[in-house]
N, C-alpha and C positions, 0 to 999 in steps of 0.2 A: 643613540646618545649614551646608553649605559655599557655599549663598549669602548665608546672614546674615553669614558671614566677611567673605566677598569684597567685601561691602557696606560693614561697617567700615571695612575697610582701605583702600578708594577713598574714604570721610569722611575717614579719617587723612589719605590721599594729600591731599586738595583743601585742608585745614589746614595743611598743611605750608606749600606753594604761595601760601596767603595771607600765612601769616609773611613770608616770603622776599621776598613782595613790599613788604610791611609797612614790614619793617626796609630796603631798597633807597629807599622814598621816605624815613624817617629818616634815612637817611645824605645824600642829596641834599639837604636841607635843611639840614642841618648842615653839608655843605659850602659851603651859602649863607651862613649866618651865619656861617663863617669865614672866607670871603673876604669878605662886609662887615667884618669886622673888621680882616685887613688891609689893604684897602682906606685906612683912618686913619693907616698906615704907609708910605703909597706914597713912593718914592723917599730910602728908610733904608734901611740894614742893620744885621740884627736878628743877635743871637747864637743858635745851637741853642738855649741852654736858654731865652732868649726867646720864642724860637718854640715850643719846646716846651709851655712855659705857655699860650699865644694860642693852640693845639689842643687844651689840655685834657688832655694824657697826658704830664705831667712824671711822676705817681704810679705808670706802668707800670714794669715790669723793662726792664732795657737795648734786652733784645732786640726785645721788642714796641714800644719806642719809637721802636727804629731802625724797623723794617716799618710801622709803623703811621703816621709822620713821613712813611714816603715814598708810601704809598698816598693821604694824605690831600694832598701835595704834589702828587702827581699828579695829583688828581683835582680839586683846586684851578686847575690848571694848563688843564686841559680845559675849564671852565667859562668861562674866558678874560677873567673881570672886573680878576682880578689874576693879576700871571706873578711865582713866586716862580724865583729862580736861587740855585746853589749859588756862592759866590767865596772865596777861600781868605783865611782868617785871616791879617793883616797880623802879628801878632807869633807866629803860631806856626803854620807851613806845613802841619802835620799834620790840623790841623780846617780845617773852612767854617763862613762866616756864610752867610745869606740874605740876597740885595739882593730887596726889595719891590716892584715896577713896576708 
């Protein structure tokens, strides 16, 4: 009996381990087609909620949009096709746009 357990539960294990990996080549992909996407924007700057549109996560809570804005910037950033920067908003010093490069 406690090795039919233990059998399960390293199925579960190996499962798991494929999700994970699953969802890690979906995300790379996806940060492919969004850096093609700004790519079409090179050498503009875009407002937050611009950008936030052109990632897909305008419909999130604040908070997750802030985390999720910058993971995906970063990771955009790392791929090295496009380099997004933060520059501060000419009429209001409090927010950033993004320049596109």
């Amino acid at each position: 009996m406690v090795y039919f357990w233990g059998s399960l539960h390293l199925i579960g294990v190996g499962f798991y381990f494929i999700k994970i990996k699953r969802d890690v080549v979906n995300e790379n992909d996806s940060v492919k087609l969004l850096s093609d996407k700004l790519s079409k924007q090179r050498n503009q700057t875009i407002s937050r909620d611009e950008l936030d549109v052109i990632l897909g996560i305008s419909y999130l809570s604040y908070e997750s949009i802030k985390s999720t804005r910058s993971r995906l910037v970063n990771s955009i950033n790392e791929l090295g096709k496009v380099k997004i920067t933060r520059v501060r908003n000419e009429k209001d010093k409090r927010y950033f746009d993004y320049f596109i490069e």
